[in-house]
C-alpha positions in Angstrom: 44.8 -13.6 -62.5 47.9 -12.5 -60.5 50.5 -10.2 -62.8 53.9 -12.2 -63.0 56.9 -11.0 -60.9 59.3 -8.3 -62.6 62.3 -7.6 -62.4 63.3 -4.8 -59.2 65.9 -2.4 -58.6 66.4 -1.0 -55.1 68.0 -1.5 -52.0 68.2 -4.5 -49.5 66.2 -4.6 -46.4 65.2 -7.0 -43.3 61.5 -7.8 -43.4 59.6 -8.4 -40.2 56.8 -7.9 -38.6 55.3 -8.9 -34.6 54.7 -12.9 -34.4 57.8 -13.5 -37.1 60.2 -15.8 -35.5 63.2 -14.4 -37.5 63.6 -11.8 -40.4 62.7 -11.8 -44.3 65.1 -10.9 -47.0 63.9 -8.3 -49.4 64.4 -5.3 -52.0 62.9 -2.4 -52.1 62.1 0.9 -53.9 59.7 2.9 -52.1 57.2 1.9 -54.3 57.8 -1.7 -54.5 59.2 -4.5 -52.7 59.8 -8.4 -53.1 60.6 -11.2 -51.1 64.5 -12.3 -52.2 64.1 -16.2 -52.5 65.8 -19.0 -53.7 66.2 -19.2 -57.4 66.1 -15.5 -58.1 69.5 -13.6 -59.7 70.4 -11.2 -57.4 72.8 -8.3 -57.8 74.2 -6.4 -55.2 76.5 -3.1 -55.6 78.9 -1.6 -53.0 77.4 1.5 -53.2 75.1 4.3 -55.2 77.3 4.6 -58.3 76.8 0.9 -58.7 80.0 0.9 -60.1 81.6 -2.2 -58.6 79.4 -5.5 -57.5 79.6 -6.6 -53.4 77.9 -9.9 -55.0 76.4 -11.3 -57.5 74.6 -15.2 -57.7 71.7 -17.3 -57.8 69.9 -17.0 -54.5 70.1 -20.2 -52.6 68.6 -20.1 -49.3 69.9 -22.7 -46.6 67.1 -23.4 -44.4 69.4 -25.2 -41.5 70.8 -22.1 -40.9 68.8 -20.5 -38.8 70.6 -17.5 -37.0 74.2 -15.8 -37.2 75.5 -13.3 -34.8 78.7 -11.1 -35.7 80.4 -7.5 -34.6 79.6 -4.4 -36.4 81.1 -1.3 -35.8 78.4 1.7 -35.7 78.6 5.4 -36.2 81.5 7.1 -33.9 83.4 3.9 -33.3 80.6 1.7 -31.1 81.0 -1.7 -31.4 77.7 -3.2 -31.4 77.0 -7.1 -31.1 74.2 -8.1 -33.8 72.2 -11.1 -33.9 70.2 -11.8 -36.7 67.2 -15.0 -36.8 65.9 -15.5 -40.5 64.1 -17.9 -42.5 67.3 -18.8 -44.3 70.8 -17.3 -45.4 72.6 -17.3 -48.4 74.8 -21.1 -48.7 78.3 -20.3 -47.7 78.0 -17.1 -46.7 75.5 -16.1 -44.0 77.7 -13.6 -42.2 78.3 -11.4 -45.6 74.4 -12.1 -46.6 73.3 -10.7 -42.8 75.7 -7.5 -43.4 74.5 -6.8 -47.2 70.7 -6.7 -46.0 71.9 -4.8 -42.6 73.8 -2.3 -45.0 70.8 -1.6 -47.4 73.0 -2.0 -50.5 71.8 -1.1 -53.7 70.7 -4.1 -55.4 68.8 -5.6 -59.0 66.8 -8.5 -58.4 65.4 -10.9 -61.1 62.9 -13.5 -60.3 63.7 -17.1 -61.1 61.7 -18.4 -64.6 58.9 -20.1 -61.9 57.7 -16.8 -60.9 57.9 -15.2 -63.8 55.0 -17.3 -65.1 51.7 -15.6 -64.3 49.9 -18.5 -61.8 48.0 -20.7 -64.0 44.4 -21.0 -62.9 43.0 -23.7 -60.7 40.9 -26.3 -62.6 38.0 -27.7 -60.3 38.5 -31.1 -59.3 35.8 -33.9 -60.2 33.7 -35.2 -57.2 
């Protein structure tokens, strides 16, 4: 039987892998990591003291959204286009969901009540 989600602290990071048509959200540790997905609380902090929340919600995932593309300014003043392709961004907000993720911001994330309950076992079906 699979052990039920727990809740994570760490920070935000893009997911991918060759063959994966865009990027997955997650949160890390080092030691862990879990998909973000819709349903879960999700807590993110500007920076390491945690002292002041960048945002803070119920994940809700808008499929039809399917790729944003913004500015970012990188070390020593270089302006760098970005493009990001993922299953999904944040409703109403894809451009500041991209950035928190891009940013690795410290974050909390607490699975929705679904997967906290441990998969229930798979009767076999009559013939």
């Amino acid at each position: 039987m699979q052990e039920a989600k727990k809740e994570i602290t760490g920070r935000l990071c893009l997911y991918y892998e060759t063959g994966m048509e865009g990027v997955g959200w997650m949160i890390s540790n080092g030691t862990s990591s879990e998909f973000v997905e819709t349903g879960n609380l999700l807590t993110v902090y500007k920076d390491d003291t945690r002292s002041e929340k960048e945002w803070e919600g119920i994940v809700d995932l808008d499929k039809s959204i399917g790729s944003v593309s913004f500015m970012a300014v990188a070390q020593h003043g270089v302006v760098l286009r970005e493009h990001v392709k993922g299953y999904g961004f944040q409703r109403d907000m894809p451009l500041h969901w991209a950035a928190m993720f891009i940013r690795r911001l410290p974050a909390v994330l607490v699975p929705s009540p679904q997967s906290l309950q441990p998969p229930q076992p798979r009767l076999p079906q009559p013939a």
